[in-house]
N, C-alpha and C positions, 0 to 999 in steps of 0.2 A: 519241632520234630514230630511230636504224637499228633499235632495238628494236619500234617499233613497225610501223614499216616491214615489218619480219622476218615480224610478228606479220600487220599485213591482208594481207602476200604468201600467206600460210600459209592463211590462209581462203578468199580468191581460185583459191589453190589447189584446196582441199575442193571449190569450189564447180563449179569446173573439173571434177574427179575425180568427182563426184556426174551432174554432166549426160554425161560419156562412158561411168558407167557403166550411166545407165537407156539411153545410145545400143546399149548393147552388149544388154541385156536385150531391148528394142525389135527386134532382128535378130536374137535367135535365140527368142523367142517369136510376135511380132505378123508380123513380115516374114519367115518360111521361105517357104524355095520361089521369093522375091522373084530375077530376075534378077542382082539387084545382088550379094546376098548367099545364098548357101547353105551353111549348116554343114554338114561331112561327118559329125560326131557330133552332133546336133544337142542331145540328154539334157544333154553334157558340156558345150556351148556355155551351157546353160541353169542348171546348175548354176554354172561359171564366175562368169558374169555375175550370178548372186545375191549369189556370195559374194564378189565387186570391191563390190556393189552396199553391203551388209552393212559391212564395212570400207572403205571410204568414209563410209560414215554415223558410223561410229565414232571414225573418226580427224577429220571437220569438227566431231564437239563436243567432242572434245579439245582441239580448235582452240580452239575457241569457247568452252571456258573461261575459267578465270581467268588473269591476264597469268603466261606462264613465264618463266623467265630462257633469256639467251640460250642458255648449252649446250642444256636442253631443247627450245628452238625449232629448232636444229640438226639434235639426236636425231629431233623430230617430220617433219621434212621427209626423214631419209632410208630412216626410216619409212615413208615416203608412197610414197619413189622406188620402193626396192624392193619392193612390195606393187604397183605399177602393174606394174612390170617384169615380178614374177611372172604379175601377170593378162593382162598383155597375152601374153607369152609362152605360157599356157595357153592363148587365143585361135585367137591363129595354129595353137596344136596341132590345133585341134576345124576351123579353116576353112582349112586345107588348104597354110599358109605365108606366107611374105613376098607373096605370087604375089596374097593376099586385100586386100593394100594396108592392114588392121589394124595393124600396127608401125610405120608413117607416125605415128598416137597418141603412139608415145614422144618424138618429135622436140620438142615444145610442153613435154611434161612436166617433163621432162628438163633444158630451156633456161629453163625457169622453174625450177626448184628448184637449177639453177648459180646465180641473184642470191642464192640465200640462206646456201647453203653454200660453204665456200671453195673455189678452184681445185683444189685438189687432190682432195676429195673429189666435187666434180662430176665430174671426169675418171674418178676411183672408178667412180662409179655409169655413165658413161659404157661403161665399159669391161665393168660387167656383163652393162649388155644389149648390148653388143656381141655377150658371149660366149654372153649365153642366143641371141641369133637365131641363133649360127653352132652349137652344141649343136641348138637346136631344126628346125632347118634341114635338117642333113647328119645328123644322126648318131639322134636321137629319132622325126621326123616318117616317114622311110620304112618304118620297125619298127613302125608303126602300123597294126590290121586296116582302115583304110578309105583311100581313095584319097590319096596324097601325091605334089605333085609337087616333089621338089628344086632351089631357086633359088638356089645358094650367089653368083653374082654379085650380083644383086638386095642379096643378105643384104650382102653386102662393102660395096658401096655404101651401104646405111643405115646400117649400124653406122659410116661414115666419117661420115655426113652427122649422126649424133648427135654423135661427138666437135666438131666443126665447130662443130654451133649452140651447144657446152657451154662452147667456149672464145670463141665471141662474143658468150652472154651474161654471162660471166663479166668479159670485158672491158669490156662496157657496163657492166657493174653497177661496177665497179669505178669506169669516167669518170664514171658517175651520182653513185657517192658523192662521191668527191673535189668536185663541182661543188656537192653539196647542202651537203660542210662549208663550202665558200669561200663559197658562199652566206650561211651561216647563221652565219659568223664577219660577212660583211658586212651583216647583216640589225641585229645586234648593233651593228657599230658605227656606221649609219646611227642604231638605238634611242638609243644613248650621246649622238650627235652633235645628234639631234633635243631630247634630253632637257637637252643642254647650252645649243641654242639658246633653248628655251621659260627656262628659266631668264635667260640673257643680257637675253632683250625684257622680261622681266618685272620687272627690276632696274633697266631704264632709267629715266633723266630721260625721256627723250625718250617720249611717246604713239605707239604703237604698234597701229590696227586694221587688220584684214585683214577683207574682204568679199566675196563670190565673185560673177562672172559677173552674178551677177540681183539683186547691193546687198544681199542678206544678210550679216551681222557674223557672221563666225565665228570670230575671236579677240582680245581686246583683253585691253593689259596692264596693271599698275596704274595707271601715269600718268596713262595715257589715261582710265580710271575716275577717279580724280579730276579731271583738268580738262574733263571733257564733264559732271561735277557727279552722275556714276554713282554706286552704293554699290557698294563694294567686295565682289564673290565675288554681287553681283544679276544680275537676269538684263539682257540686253542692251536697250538705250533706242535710241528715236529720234535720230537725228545732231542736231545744230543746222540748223533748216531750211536757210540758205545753204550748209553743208557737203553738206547731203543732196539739192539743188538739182544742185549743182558735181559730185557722185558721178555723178548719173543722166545728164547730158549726158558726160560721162567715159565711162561703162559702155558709150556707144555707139559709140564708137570711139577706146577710149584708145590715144594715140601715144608724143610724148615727156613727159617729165616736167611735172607743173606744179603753183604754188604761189598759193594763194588764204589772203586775210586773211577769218578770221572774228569777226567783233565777238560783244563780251561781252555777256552779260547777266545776270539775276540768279543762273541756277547756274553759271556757268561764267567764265572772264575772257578776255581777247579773246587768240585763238588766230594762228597761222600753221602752215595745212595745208600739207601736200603729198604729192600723188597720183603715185605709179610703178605703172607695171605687172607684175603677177605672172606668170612664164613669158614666151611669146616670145608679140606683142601683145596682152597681158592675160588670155591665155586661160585664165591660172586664178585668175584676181583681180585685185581692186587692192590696194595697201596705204597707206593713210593716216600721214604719220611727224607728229603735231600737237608743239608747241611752243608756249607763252607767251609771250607778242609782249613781256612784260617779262621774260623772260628773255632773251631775245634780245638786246631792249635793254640788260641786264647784264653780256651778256658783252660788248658792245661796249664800254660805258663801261669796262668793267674791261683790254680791251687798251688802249684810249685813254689808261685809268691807269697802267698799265705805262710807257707811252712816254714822257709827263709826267711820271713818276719819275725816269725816266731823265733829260729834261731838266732837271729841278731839280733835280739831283745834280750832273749838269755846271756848272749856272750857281754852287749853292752851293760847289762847289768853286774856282769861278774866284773868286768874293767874297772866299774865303781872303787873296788875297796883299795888295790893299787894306784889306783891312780890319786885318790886321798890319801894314800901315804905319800908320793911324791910330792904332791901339792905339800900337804903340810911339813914335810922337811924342808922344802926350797924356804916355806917361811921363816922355818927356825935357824936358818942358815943366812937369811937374809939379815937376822937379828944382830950376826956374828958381827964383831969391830974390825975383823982381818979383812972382810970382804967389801975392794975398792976397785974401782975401775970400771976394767971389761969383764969381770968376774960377776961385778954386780947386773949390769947390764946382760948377761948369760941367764941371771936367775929370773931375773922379768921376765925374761923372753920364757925360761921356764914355767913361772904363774902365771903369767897369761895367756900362753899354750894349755896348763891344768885348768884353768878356769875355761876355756872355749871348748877343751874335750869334754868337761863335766856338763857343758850347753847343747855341746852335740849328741851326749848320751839322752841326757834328759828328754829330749826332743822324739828320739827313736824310742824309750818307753813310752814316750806319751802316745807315739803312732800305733804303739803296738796291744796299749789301752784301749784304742780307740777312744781316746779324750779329745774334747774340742780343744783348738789353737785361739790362740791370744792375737788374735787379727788386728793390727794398730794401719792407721793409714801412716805409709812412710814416702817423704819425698825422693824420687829418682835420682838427681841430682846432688843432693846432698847426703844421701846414703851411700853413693856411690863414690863420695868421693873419700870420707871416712873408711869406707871398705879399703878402698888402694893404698891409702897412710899404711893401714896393720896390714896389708901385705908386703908392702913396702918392708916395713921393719919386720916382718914375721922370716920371709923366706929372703931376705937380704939382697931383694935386686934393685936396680937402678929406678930414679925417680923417672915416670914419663912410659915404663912395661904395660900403662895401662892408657887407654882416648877415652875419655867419655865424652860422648854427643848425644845431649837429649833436647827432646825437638822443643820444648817451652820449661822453666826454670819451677814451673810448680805443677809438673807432671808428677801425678801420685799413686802410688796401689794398696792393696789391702793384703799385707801379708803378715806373719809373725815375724819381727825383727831378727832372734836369733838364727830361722830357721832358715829366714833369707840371707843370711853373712854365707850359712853352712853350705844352698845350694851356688851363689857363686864363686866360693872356694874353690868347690868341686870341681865347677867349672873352666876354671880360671888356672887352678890346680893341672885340669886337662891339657889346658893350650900352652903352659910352663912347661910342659916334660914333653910331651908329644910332638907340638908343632912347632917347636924350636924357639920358640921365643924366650927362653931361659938367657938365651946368649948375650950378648951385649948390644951387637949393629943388628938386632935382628926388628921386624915392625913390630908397633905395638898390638898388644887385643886390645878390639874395639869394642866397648862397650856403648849399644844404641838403643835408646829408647823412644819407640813414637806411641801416637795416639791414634788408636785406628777406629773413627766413629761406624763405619759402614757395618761392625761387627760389635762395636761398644767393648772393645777392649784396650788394653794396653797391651802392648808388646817392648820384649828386651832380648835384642839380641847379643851374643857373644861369638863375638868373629873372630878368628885366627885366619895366622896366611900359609899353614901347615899344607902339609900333603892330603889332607881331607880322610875320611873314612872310606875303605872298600867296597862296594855295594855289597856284595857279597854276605861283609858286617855288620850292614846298617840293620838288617832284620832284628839281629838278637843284643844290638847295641845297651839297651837298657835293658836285659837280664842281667839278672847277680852271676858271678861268677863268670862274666863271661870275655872276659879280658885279654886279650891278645898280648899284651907288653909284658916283658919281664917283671918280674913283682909285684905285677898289678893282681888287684884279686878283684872287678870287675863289681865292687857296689857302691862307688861312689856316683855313678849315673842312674844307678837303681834306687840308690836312696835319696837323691836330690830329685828324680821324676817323684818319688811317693811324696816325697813334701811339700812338692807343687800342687799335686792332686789332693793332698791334705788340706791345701790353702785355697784351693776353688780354681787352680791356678794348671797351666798344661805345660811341658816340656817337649819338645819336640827335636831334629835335626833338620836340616835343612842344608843339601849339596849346595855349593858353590861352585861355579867354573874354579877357580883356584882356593883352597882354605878351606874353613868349614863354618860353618853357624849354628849354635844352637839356641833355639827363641824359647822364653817363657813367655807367654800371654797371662795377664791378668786378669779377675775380673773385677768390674768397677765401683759395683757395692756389694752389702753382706748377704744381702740375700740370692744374688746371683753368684756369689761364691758356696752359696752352700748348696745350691744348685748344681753347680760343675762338680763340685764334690762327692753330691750324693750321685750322680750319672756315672761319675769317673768309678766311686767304690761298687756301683753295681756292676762294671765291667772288671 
């Protein structure tokens, strides 16, 4: 940077030195005799002044070369100095002294070629022609055959008035630099900061356009490209007419913030803008922050999730103490000599009921801990069919309420065992009460498990031949609370999706032309379950 600086001072220079030397030819050729100007040697004045004129032309295409290094750029300027010095001082010899007002010339020269050369060497050349005017002045100029009149005052005071301006451009040039680095250190780290920002917007979820003054888009980032139905790195589209409506009444006097719903349509899904102002009242834009009025919706339900956790953590924990009292009276009632039969057979069914609630408690503080699950690889096939036996005997229906079909005998997943009894329960539980298959002649639920490599999971579905879910439904189907049937209190799909997502594992619905299906997918080892897991708790 000061290189090159160095570099157009130095021609600036020449260009300087070239125009004061045709000023000097100009007066002792065209303008003799002129009042202003009369050379007492006029031959010498004219000679002089060719040869300032001649070396000036030589030293600005020296310049004007190819780029020197700094020392040479140094060398060339004080090159320059002293060749003005000498010429001007030759000058003054031919027009009769300081008296000619000619040495006034060095004062520009001089103070320009102190920004290039250091302090010390400005003062140098400073100090030359000091000493050439006071030589030229007193001691040279009177020994000369034609008129001289001696102004060693005059001389005293220029030669001050060069030191003067060498050490105040020397000082300027000095504040100049220092200003240009601070500058050009903060030029950088404004580039850095800018550079960091475009990256930030561009990483966001969140849509991000900016448009200037007259509704021109001047920058949008990928989000925003995807949900305004843009192609990615195209060139810039039309807003959503209502968006581009709400801009142009904006543009004419945006104040405070404000937040307008954009409905969906075939490119895009239904948005929520919002318009801030760029600078102080918009004067250098707006900025549109868009968002997905379902995502929106997501995060909401997912703090609303949170707090729900929290309270069936509490409540499953307050269950704890009752429910150990039942448990341990059925024991001590089981101990009794009276209790024979169906009697006994009632109390099993009671401790082994106490014993799977005490599993399903355990299981929800543990989620609500956030503790890791006890992930055991468990066979499809053969857990499933253990699961049907204790359903069988649990809720008392006929052998055969349940199909299992799995597509190879040692299809396996990685799930916690007790947690996986809990979410087919629930499940299973569902297509009991709802889709009719409580009955006797009714089909069975089909429990189907395949192997799906194109995705490296496992899948298990649970089919019923019920009346299916309403669309209507399906949105808020796995919230808590959100239960349509009589008595139902709506978290046994909210708590069987979280112990999927606990297990690296997804729950889903899935319409059927008749019935309904819900699939858990697997994943197929630990570390891709802890994967799905950590993706699934970020959302």
């Amino acid at each position: 940077m000061a290189r090159s600086e160095n570099a157009r001072s130095l021609r600036q220079m020449g260009l300087f030195r070239l125009l004061v030397a045709l000023f000097l030819l100009w007066l002792s050729t065209i303008a003799p005799g002129d009042a202003f100007f009369a050379p007492e040697a006029l031959t010498s004045a004219q000679f002089t002044s060719v040869g300032y004129l001649v070396f000036a032309l030589l030293l600005s295409l020296l310049t004007a070369g190819a780029a020197a290094t700094p020392t040479h750029l140094k060398y060339q300027a004080i090159l320059g100095a002293l060749g003005d010095i000498l010429a001007i001082g030759l000058m003054l010899l031919t027009a009769g002294g300081v008296e000619s007002g000619l040495g006034l010339l060095l004062i520009p020269m001089l103070a320009a070629n102190a920004t290039i050369v250091n302090g010390r060497t400005g003062l140098f050349l400073a100090a030359v022609a000091a000493l050439m005017l006071l030589v030229t002045e007193i001691f040279v100029g009177p020994s000369l055959p034609w008129p001289f009149d001696p102004q060693p005052t005059q001389t005293g005071i220029l030669g001050a008035i060069l030191f003067v301006a060498v050490i105040l451009s020397w000082r300027l040039a000095l504040r100049v630099g220092a200003s240009e680095a601070r500058l050009a250190v903060q030029e950088e780290d404004l580039a850095k900061l800018a550079e960091l920002n475009e990256q930030i917007i561009a990483s966001m979820d969140t849509g991000v356009v900016a448009v200037d003054r007259s509704g021109r888009i001047q920058n949008v980032n990928k989000a925003a490209q995807r949900m305004l139905g843009w192609d990615t790195g195209g060139a810039f589209r039309d807003l959503p007419p209502q968006l581009k409506q709400t801009l142009a009444e904006w543009l004419h006097g945006p104040a405070a913030t404000t937040t307008i719903r954009v409905p969906g349509d075939a490119r895009h899904r239904e948005l929520e803008a919002r318009l801030a102002p760029i600078g102080f009242a918009g004067q250098q834009g707006t900025l549109l922050m868009l968002e997905e009025t379902a995502e929106i919706k997501r995060r909401g339900h997912a703090s609303k999730l949170q707090a729900l956790g929290r309270l069936t953590a509490s409540i499953a924990h307050e269950i704890r103490n009752p429910l150990s009292a039942i448990s341990h009276s059925a024991q001590l009632l089981a101990e009794s000599p009276d209790i024979e039969g169906s009697d006994r057979r009632l109390l099993d069914i009671i401790q082994s009921q106490s014993q799977r609630m005490d599993e399903l408690i355990r299981g929800i503080l543990t989620l609500s801990r956030d503790q890791p699950v006890k992930r055991e690889r468990i066979r499809l096939r053969e857990k499933l069919a253990a699961f049907a036996e204790d359903l069988y005997r649990t809720r008392q229906i006929a052998h055969g309420a349940l199909s299992i079909d799995i597509q190879t005998a040692n299809l396996a997943v990685l799930f916690d065992p007790t947690q996986f009894n809990q979410v087919l329960w629930n499940l299973c539980s569902n297509a009991l009460q709802h889709a009719g298959h409580a009955a006797i002649d009714s089909q069975p639920i089909v429990l189907s498990g395949r192997a799906d490599p194109s995705r490296n999971l496992v899948t298990l579905d649970v089919i019923d031949t019920g009346p299916g879910i309403p669309q209507e439904q399906q949105e808020s189907l796995f919230e808590p609370f959100s239960s349509n049937a009589p008595g139902g209190t709506g978290l046994g799909l909210y708590i069987s999706r979280l112990l999927c997502e606990n297990n690296g594992a997804t729950l889903e619905y899935l319409p059927q032309p008749s019935g309904g299906c819900f699939r858990v997918s697997f994943a197929l080892n630990e570390k891709q379950a802890d994967g799905r897991g950590a993706r699934q708790a970020d959302t």
